[in-house]
N, C-alpha and C positions, 0 to 999 in steps of 0.2 A: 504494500500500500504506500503511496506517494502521494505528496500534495506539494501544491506548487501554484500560492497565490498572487494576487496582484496587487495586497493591500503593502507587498514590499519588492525590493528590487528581485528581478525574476532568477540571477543569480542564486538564491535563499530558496533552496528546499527542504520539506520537513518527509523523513522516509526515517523505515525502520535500519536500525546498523547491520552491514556488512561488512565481516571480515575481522580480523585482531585487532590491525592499525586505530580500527575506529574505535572500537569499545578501550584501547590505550589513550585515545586523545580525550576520554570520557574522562579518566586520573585526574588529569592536567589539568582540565576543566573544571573540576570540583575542588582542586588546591586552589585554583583561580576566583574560584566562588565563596570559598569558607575559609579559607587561609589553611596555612601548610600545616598547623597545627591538628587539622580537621582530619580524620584518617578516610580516606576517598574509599567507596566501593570499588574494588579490583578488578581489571578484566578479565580476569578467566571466569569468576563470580558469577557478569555479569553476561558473559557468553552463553556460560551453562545454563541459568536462569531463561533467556532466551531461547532454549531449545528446548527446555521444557514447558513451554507456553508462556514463560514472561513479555513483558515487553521493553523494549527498548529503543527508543526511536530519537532524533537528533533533529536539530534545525543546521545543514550545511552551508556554505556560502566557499565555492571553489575548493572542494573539499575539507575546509576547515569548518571543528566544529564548534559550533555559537552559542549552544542550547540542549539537552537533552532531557529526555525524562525515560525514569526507572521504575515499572513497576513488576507484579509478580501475583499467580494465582495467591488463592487462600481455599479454607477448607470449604466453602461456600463456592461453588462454581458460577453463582452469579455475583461474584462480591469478586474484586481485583485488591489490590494494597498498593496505592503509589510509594515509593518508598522516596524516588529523590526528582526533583523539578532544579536545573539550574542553569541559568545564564551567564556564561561569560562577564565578567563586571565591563570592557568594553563595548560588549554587544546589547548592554541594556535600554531601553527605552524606547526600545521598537517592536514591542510585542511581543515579541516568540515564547515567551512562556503561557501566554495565552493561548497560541498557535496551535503547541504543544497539548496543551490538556483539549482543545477541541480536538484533534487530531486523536488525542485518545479516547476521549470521548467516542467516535467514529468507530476506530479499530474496534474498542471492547463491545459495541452494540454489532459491529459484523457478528465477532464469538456470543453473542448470547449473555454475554457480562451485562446487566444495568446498573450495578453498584458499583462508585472508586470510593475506599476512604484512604485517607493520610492523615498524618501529623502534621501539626503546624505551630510555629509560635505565633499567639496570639497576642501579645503586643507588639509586632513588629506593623506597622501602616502597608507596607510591603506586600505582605501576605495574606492581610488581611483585604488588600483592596484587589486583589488577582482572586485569591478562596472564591470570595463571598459577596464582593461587590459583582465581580464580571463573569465569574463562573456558576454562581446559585448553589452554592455550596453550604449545607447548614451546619448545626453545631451545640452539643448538648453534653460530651463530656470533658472536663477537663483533669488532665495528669501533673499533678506537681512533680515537678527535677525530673521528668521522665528519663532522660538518657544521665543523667548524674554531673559533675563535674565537665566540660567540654573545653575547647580551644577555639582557637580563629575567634572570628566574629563574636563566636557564644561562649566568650571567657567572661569569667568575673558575675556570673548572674545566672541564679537557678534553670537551669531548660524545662522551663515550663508547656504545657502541649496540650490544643485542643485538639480533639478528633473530628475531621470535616467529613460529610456523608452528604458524598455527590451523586443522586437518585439523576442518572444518566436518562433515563424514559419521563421524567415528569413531565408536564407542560411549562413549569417555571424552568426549569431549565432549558426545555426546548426555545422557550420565545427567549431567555439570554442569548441562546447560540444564533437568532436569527436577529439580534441586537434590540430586543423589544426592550420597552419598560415593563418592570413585575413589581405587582405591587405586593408589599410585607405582610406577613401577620399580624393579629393586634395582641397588644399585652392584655395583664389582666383588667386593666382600667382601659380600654377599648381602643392604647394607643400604643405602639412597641413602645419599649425599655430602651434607657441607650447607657452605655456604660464605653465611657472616652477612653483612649488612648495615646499617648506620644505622639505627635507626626513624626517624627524621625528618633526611633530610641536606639539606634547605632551611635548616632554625636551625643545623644543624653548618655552612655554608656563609657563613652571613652572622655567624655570632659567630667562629670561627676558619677563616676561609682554610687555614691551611698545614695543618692536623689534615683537611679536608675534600681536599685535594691528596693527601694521606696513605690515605686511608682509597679515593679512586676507582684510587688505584695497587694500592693491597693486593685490592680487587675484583677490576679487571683480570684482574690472575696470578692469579688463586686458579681464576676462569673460564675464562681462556683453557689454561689448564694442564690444568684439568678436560675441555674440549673436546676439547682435543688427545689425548687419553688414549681417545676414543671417547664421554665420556658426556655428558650434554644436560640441561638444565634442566629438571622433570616435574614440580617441583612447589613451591610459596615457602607456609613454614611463618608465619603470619602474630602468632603470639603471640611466637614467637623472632626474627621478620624473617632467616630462615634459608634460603635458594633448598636446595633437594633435587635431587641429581643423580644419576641413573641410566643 
């Protein structure tokens, strides 16, 4: 399966990986994303996974890769696990990671898949505005320090994580992929919930530490409190960086 759109230079293909070379320039690419500290998914990993029905597909440009995403069955055959989404830090800002999850989107509905979930950190504006602003991605549980202690980017501050559950066959998601407005669920007072976020808590993190400590504990509770109460994350208001919950 190959795509090959117009909303960028036609150079920029998103297909699935062929060959060692590529699944090596994957490495490289996720040092390049999360700092060297980060320990990359390995190619041969990410070969074998592929061959036994994972996916793994890339955004090229002249053979170099810009973009990739990793996912992998689960024990639900209609249920996939993305495990990793990353773009190049120079190739940002031009979409391909949205590219990317439509593009899997597609694939997994060829196989019969309607479910992707992932992790994500949910105070990053980042990933919150790619989840669940443009891909209709919802969200009801949250993991404290899920992965423990980390490096790169995600030194110095708990790895916190919510679970995104991206219902590939809905209609909110269908009319996202065809760039529709969808409108939210209502909280329990007839209007979502909104619970803020940093816009940028990479610079809050490396200019104050203890203020960044500060702000992923005030997430936290704000989330988990909201979860516990029945309501789920529907939708992250991107001018406010405000998650909506319904």
């Amino acid at each position: 399966m190959s795509v090959c759109s117009g909303d960028w230079p036609s150079a920029v293909e998103i297909r699935e990986f062929q060959g060692l070379k590529e699944f090596k320039q994957a490495e490289d690419l996720q040092r390049a994303a999360w700092g060297e500290g980060d320990i990359p998914d390995n190619a041969d990993l990410l070969l074998a996974l592929q061959s036994e029905g994972g996916l793994v597909a890339g955004a090229f440009e002249d053979e170099r890769l810009l973009a990739f995403v990793f996912a992998f069955p689960t024990r639900d055959p209609q249920v996939q696990h993305s495990h990793r989404l990353a773009v190049h830090p120079k190739a940002q800002g031009r979409g391909l990671g949205a590219k990317l999850k439509w593009f899997q989107r597609d694939w997994c509905l060829e196989q019969g898949i309607t479910c992707v979930r992932w992790t994500y950190d949910p105070i990053r504006s980042v990933n919150a505005s790619l989840n669940i602003a443009r891909l209709g991605a919802q969200a009801n549980i949250y993991y404290d320090d899920y992965y423990g202690a980390m490096e790169g980017i995600n030194a110095g501050v708990p790895s916190d994580r919510v679970l995104a559950d991206w219902k590939l066959d809905s209609e909110s998601v269908a009319a996202k992929a065809r760039g529709e407005q969808v409108d939210v669920g209502a909280g329990v007072n007839g209007a979502p919930e909104r619970v803020r976020i940093p816009g940028d808590f990479s610079s809050l993190a490396s200019g104050d530490l203890n203020e960044a400590l500060a702000e992923r504990i005030r997430v936290r509770e704000s989330l988990r409190a909201a979860f516990t109460r029945g309501l789920r994350i529907v939708d992250f208001d991107r001018d406010e960086t405000c998650y909506l919950l319904g």
